[in-house]
C-alpha positions as MATLAB code, in Angstrom:
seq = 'XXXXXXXXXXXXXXXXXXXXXXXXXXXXXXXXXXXXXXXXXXXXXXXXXXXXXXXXXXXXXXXXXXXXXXXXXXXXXXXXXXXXXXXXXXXXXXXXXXXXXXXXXXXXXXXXXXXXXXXXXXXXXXXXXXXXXXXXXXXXXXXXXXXXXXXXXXXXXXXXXXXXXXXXXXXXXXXXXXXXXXXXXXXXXXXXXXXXXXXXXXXXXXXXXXXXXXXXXXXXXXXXXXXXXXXXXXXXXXXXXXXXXXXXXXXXXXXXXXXXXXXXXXXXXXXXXXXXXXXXXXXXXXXXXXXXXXXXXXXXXXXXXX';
ca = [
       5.574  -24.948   -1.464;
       5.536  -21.515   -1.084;
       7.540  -17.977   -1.264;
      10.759  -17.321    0.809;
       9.870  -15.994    4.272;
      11.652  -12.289    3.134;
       9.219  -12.064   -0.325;
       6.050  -13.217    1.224;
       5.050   -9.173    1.653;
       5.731   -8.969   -1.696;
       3.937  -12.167   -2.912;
       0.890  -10.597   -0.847;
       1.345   -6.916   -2.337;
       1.157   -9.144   -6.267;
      -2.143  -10.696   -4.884;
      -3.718   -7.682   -3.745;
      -3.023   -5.552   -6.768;
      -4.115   -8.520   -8.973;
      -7.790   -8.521   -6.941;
      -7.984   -5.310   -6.881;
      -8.034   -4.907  -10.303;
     -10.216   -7.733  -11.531;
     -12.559   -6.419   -8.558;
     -12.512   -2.620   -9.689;
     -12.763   -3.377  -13.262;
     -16.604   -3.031  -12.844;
     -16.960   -0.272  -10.719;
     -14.438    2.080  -12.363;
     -16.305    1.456  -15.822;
     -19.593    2.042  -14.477;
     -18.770    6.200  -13.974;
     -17.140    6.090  -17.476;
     -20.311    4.231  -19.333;
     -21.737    7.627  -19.918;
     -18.403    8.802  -21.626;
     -17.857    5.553  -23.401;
     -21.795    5.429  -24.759;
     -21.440    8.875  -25.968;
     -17.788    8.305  -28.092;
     -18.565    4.809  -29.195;
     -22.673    4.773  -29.648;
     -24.670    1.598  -28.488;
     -27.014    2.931  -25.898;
     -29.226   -0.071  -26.239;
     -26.164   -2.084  -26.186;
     -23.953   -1.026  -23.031;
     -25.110   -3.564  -20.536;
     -23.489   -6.069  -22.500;
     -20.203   -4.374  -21.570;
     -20.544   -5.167  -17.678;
     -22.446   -8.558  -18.469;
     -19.421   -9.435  -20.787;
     -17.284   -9.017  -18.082;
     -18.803  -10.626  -15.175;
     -20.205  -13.857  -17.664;
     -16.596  -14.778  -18.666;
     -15.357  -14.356  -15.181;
     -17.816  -16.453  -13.332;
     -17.451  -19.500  -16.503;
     -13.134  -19.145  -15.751;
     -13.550  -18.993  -11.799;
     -14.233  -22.789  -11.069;
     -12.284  -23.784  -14.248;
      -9.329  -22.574  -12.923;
      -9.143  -23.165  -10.093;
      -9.639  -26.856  -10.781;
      -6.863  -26.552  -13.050;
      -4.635  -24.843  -10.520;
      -5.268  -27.738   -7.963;
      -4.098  -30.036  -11.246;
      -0.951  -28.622  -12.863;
       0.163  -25.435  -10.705;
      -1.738  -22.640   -9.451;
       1.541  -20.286  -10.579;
       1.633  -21.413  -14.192;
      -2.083  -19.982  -14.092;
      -2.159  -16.969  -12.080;
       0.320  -15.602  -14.352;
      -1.586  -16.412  -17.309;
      -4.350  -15.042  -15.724;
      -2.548  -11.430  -15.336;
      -1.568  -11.646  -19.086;
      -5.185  -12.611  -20.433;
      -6.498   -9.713  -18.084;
      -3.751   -6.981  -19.074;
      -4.447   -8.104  -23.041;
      -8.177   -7.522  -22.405;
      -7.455   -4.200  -21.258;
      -5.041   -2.206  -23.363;
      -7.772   -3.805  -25.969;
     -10.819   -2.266  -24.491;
      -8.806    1.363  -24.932;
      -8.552    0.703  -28.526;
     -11.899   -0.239  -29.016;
     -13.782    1.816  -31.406;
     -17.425    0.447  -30.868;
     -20.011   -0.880  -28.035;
     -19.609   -4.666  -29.625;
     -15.437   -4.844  -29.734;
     -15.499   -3.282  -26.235;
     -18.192   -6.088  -25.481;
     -15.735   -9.038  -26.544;
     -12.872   -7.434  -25.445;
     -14.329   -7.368  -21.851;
     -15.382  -11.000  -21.945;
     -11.284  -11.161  -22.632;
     -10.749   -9.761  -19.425;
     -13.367  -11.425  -17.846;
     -11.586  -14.410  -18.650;
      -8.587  -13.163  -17.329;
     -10.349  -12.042  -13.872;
     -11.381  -15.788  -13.424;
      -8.285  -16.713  -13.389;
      -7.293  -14.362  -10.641;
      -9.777  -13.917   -8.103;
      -9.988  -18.149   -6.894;
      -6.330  -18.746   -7.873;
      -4.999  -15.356   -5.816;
      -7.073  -16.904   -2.426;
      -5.425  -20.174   -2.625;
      -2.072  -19.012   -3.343;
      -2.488  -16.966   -0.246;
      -3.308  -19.973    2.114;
      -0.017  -21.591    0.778;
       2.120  -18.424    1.663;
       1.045  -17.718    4.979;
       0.609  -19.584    8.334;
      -2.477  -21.101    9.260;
      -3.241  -18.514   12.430;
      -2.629  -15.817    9.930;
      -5.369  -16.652    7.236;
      -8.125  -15.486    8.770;
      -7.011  -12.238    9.350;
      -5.471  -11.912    5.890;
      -8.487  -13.261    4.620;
     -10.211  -10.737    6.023;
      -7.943   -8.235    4.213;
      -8.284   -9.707    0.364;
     -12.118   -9.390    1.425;
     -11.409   -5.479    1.847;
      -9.791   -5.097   -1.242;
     -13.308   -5.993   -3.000;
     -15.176   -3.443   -0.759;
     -12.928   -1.018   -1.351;
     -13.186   -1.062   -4.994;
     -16.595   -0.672   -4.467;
     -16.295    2.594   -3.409;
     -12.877    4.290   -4.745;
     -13.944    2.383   -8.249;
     -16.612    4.409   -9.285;
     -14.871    7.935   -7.669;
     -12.238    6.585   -9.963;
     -13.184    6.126  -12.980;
     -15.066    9.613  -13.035;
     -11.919   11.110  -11.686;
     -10.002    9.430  -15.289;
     -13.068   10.148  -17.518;
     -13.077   14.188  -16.329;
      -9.418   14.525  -16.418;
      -7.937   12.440  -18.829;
     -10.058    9.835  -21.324;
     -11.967    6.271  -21.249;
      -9.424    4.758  -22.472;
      -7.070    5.086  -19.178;
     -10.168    3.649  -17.234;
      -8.616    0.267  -19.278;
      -5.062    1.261  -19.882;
      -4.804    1.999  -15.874;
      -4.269   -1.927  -15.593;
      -1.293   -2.085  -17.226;
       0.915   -0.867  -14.639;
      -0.556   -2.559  -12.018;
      -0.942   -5.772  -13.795;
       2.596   -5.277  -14.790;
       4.100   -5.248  -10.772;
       2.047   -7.923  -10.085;
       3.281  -10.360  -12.932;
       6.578   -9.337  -11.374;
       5.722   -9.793   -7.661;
       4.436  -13.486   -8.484;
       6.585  -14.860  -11.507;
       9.816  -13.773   -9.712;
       9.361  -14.194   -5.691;
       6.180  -16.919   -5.336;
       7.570  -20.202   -5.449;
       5.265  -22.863   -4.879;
       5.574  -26.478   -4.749;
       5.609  -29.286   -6.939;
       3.300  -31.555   -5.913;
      -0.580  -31.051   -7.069;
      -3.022  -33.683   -6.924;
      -5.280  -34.652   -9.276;
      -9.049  -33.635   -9.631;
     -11.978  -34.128  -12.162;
     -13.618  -30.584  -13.477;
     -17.133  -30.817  -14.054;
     -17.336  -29.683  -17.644;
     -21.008  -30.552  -17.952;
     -22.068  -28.507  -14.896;
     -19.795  -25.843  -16.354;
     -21.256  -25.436  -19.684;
     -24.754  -25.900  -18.646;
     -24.500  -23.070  -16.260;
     -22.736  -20.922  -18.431;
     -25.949  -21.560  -21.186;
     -28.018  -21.136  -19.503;
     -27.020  -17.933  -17.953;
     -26.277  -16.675  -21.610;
     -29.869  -17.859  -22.162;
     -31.786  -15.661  -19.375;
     -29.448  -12.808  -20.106;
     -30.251  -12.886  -24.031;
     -33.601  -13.601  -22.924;
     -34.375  -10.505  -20.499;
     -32.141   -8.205  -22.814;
     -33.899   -8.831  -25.976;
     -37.445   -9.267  -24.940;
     -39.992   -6.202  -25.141;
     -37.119   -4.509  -27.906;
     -35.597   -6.679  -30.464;
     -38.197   -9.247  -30.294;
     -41.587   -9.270  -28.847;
     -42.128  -11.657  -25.258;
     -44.150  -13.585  -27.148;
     -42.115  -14.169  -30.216;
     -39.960  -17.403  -30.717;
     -36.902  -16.254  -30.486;
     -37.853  -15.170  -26.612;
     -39.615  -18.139  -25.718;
     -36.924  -20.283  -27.242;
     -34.148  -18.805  -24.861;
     -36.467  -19.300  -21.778;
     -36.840  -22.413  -22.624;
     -33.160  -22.825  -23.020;
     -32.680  -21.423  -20.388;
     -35.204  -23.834  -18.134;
     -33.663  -27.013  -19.950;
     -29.911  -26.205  -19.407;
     -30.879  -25.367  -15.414;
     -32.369  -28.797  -15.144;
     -29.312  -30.287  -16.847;
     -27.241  -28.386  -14.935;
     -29.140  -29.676  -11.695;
     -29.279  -32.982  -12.931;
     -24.981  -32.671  -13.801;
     -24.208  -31.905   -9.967;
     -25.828  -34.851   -8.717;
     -24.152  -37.170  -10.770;
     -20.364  -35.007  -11.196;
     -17.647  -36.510   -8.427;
     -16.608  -33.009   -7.573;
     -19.313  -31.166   -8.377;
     -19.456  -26.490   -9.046;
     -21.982  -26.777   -6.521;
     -22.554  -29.393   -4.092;
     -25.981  -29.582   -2.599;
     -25.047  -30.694    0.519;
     -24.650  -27.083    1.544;
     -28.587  -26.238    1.346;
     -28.456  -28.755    4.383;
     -26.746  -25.573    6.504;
     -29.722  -22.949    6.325;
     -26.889  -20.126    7.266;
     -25.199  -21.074    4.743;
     -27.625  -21.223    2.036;
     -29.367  -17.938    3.689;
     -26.724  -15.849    3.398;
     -25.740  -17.098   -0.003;
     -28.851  -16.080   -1.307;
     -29.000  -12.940    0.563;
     -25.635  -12.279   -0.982;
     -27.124  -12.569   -4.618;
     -29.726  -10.350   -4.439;
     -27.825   -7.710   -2.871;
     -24.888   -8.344   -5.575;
     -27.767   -8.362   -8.183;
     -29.045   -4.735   -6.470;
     -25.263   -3.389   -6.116;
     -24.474   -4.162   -9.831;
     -27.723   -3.178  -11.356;
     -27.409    0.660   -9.570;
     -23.714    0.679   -9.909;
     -24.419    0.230  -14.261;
     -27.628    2.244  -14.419;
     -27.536    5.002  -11.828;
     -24.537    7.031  -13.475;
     -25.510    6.786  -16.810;
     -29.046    8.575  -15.701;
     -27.053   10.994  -13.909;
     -24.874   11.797  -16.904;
     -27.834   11.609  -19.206;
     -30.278   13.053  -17.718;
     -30.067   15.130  -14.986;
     -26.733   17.129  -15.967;
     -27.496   19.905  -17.237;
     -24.286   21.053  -19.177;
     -24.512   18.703  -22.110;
     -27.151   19.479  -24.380;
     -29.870   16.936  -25.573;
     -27.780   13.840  -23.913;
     -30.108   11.552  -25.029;
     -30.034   12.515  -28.877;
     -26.057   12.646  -28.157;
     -25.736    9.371  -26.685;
     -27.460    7.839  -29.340;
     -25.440    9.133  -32.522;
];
């Protein structure tokens, strides 16, 4: 089932660096936006960059893990690490806002791959008194990119270029392909599962929906305009599907017998809305910063829109 006793550390060490980076991949852009904006243009358009990301990564998450449970959770960690390393030295060679857009839904791909698979794979390595604790320290990992992430990536953008706030995957994807393909050996035997692939591509659309919806709106088209109402109503439509989907789906992405715990859907939705505040200052706040209220460059805003 699981790694030799003697590589576990290093089965552990492949994990962590593999969270780390899918975790960090937001925060360490977030300080470089401003650099990024003003080399490749798009203003209007680098939002899509983060939303790319974390759109693709939330559609892979309870694909593959599904899939892991199926046919091997190895087989697709690995590819995970690949898809995610590919995504990245592509995002350095980008040379506008819209191929750095698709090349971060590449690596969002990648990252939903990693961050379910690399939690399970840890339950199999390790004894059952030592999950919690361990637990607790792949839990760290994403609170620590939260703050060396964005210290980071304005470290990289000062002294080097954007492109190494991508490129700096490589190596560390690179040990942790090694650390997993060579010393985690897991078991054989999987059991089977059904993936909901309705509830999957009804929450996907209508995410895409609201997204397209609220970034649009009030600049490309008016709130009133067809196009707008036409993705709310998308939007509405594919929610109720998706609704409808989990009652019916054997195994379903979410199961509603959790809003029966009010802890447990309490702090669920207290964790969105503080996600939803982290991300939203994390994107927005250095760009103002760097736009705005340094002082060095002259007329940001006419040089971040060239």
């Amino acid at each position: 089932m699981v790694a030799r006793k003697n590589s576990i550390g290093l089965v552990l060490a492949g994990l962590l660096l593999s969270i780390l980076m899918a975790s960090m991949d937001n925060t360490i852009v977030a300080t470089a936006m401003g650099d990024i904006v003003g080399k490749l243009g798009g203003l209007d358009k680098f939002v899509w960059v983060t939303s790319a990301y974390m759109v693709a990564e939330m559609a892979g998450m309870p694909i593959f893990g599904k899939l892991s449970d199926m046919y091997g959770r190895k087989k697709f960690f690995v590819f995970g690490i690949i898809v995610f390393m590919l995504g990245s030295a592509l995002c350095g060679t980008a040379t506008s806002i819209v191929e750095l857009t698709m090349y971060r839904a590449i690596q969002g791909i990648g990252a939903g791959a990693l961050v379910p698979i690399a939690f399970t794979i840890m339950f199999d390595v390790v004894a059952p008194e030592s999950r919690g604790k361990l637990g607790g320290l792949f839990g760290a990992v994403f609170g620590l990119s939260s703050v060396f992430g964005p210290l980071l990536g304005a470290y990289i953008t000062q002294y080097a270029t954007w492109e190494w706030v991508f490129y700096i995957n490589l190596p560390l994807g690179l040990i942790a392909f090694v650390f997993i393909a060579f010393f985690y050996k897991e078991s054989h035997q999987h059991q089977s599962q059904q993936i909901d692939w309705l509830g999957a591509v009804t929450l996907i659309g209508a995410v895409v929906c609201l997204i397209f919806g609220l970034e649009l709106g009030g600049k490309t088209f008016a709130w009133g305009s067809w196009q707008i109402l036409g993705l709310f109503a998308g939007f509405v439509a594919l929610a109720l599907l998706f609704l409808f989907a989990e009652t019916k789906a054997k195994e379903p992405i979410i199961s509603f017998g959790m809003f029966r715990n009010r802890v447990y859907w309490s702090s669920n939705v207290i964790g969105m809305f503080s996600g939803a505040a982290f991300i939203t200052a994390s994107v927005y706040i250095p760009i103002f910063i760097q736009g705005y209220l340094v002082v060095k460059r002259p007329t940001p805003v006419s040089y971040y829109c060239q």
